[in-house]
N, C-alpha and C positions, 0 to 999 in steps of 0.2 A: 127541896128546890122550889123558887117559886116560878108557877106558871106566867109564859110569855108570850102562849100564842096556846088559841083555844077555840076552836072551830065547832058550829053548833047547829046539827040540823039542816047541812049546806044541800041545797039543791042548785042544780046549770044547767038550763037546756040550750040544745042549738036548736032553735025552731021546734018541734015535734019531737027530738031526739033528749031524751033526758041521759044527760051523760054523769052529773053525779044525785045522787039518790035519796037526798041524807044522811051526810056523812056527819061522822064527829069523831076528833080526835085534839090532840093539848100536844105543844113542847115545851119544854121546862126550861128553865137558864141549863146552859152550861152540855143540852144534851146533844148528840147526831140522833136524828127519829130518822127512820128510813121508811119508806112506801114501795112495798112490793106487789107487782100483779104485771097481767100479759099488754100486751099492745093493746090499747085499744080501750082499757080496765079506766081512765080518767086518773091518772098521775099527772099529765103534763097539765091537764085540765085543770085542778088542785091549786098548780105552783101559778098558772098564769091570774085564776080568781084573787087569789092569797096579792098576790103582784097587781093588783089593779087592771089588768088587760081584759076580764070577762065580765061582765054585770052578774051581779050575785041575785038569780029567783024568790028562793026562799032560804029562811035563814042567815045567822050571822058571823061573823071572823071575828074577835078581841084578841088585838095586841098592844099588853100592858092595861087590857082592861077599856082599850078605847075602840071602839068598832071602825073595823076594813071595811065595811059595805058598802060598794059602790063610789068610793074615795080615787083621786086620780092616783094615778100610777105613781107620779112628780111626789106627791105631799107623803105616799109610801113609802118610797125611797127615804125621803126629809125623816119619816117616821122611827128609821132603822131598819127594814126590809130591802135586801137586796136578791136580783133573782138571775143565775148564770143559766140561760134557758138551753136546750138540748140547742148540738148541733152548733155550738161557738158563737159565730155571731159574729166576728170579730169585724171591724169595719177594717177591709182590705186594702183600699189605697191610703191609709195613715198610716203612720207607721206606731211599733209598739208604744213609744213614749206619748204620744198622741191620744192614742185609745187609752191608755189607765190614766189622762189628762179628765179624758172626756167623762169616767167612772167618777168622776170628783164635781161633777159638775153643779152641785148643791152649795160646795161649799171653795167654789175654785174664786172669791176674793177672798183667801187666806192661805195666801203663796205659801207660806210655815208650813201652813198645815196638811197643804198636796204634797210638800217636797216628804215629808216625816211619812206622810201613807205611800207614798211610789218607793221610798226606800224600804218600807215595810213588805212591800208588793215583791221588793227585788228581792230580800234577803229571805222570802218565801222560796221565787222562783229566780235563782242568780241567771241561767240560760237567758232571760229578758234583758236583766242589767247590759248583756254583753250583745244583744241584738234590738238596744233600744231606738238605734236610730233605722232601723228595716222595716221594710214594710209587712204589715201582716200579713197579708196576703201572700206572701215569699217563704212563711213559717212554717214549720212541719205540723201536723193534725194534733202532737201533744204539746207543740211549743203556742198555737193558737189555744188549746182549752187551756192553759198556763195561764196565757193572757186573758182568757176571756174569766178565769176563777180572779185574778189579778185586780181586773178591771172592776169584777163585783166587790171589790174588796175596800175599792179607793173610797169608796161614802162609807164606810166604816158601820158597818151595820152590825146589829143585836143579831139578829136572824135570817142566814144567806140558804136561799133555797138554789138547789142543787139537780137540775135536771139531765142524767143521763153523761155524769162527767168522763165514764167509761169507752162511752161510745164510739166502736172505730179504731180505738189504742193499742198499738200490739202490746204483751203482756208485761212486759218492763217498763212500761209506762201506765201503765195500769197499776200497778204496786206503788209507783213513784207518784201515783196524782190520791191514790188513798191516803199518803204518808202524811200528802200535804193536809188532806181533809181532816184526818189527826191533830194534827202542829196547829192550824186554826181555830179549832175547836178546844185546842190548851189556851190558845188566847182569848178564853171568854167570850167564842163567840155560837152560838147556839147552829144547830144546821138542821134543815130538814131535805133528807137528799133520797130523791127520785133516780132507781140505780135497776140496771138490766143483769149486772152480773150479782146476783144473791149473797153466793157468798162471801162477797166484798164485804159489801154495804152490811150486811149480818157478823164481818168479821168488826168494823169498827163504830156501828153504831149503838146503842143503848137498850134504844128499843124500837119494834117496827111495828106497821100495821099492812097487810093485806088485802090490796084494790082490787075485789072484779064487779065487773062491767057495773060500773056508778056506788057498789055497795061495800062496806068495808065486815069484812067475813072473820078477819081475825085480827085480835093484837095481842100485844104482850113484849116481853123482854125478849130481847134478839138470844139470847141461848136457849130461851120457850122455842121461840120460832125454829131456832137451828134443829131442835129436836122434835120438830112436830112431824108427824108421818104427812100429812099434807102437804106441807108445805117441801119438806124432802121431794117428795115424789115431783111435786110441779113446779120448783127452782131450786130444789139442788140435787138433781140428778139423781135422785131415791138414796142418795146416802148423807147422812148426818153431817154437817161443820163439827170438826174438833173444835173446843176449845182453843184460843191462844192465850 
């Protein structure tokens, strides 16, 4: 597989506060990489540097071999980086058709080409097609992360980072938004997903690495992980992921 994203040596501090440490880690075409660790461990931190929103310290980002550092968020996106950040986001007084309008807005003088990714978006998520003209703000907490995966979706990115898509979902909708992470990731498109429930994110992604507090402590193939005693014990409740 070849490498699409390759992180080297990343430091970010807030002021005094060094939040990640030098880290380093790669995703490959075609993989889910998940980032596991506690509140507080710099995941979100990660997805926003990666995303253009933090100034990067020390160290560098290559994707496709061209350096993130310190690049605007805008030319990121243009680049194939898209980022569905914790917590939705969804702009509330538009309505859904609106917002995955807005997710296009790189390349929205190519009327073809929004309408071909909004149908793309629907036949992801049919619930949007059928509440396209509602506002979002009206939408239920998994019909907004729908949209807001939806919306990440409309620039049509190599590489959709994934922050926390779980979060808040009662558990049939939690099954129903992995599937989707599945289904996108058969459409060639690579994910690195920042995920609170382990054994999710361990049930469909490739391979993971292990955030605490700024340092990355472990990696490996997600069934390494499923079976690491460490990691059992401190996100998945001391007992192993079976295989699926």
């Amino acid at each position: 597989m070849d490498n699409i994203l390759k992180i080297e040596n990343l430091h970010i501090n807030y002021g005094s506060i060094k939040a990640l440490k030098g880290i380093s880690l790669e995703v490959n075409s075609g993989e889910i990489v998940t980032i596991l660790g506690a509140n507080g461990a710099g995941k979100s931190t990660l997805l926003r540097c990666i995303s253009g929103l933090i100034p990067v310290h020390k160290g560098d980002m290559l994707f496709y071999n061209k350096s993130l550092k310190n690049r605007e968020a805008y030319h990121i996106v243009i680049d194939g980086i898209s980022h569905v950040p914790e917590g939705r986001r969804v702009f509330a007084t538009l309505s859904v058709e609106e917002n995955l309008n807005l997710g296009a807005f790189n390349r929205r003088a190519d009327r073809q080409l929004v309408l071909e990714r909004k149908e793309r978006a629907y036949s992801l998520f049919p619930i949007l097609k059928e509440r396209r003209k509602q506002l979002a703000g009206t939408l239920s907490g998994g019909e907004q992360q729908m949209l807001a995966i939806g919306r990440g979706l409309m620039s049509d990115p190599k590489l959709l980072l994934l922050d926390e898509p779980s979060l808040g979902l009662a558990p049939i909708l939690v099954k129903q938004i992995f599937h989707i992470i599945k289904e996108i990731n058969k459409q060639k498109v690579a994910i690195l997903l920042v995920e609170q429930n382990a054994r999710k994110a361990l049930s469909v992604s490739h391979r993971g690495y292990v955030l605490e507090t700024g340092n990355i402590t472990l990696k490996g193939s997600s069934s390494e992980l499923r079976n690491d005693k460490k990691v059992q014990e401190a996100y998945l409740g001391g007992a192993a992921l079976k295989n699926k």
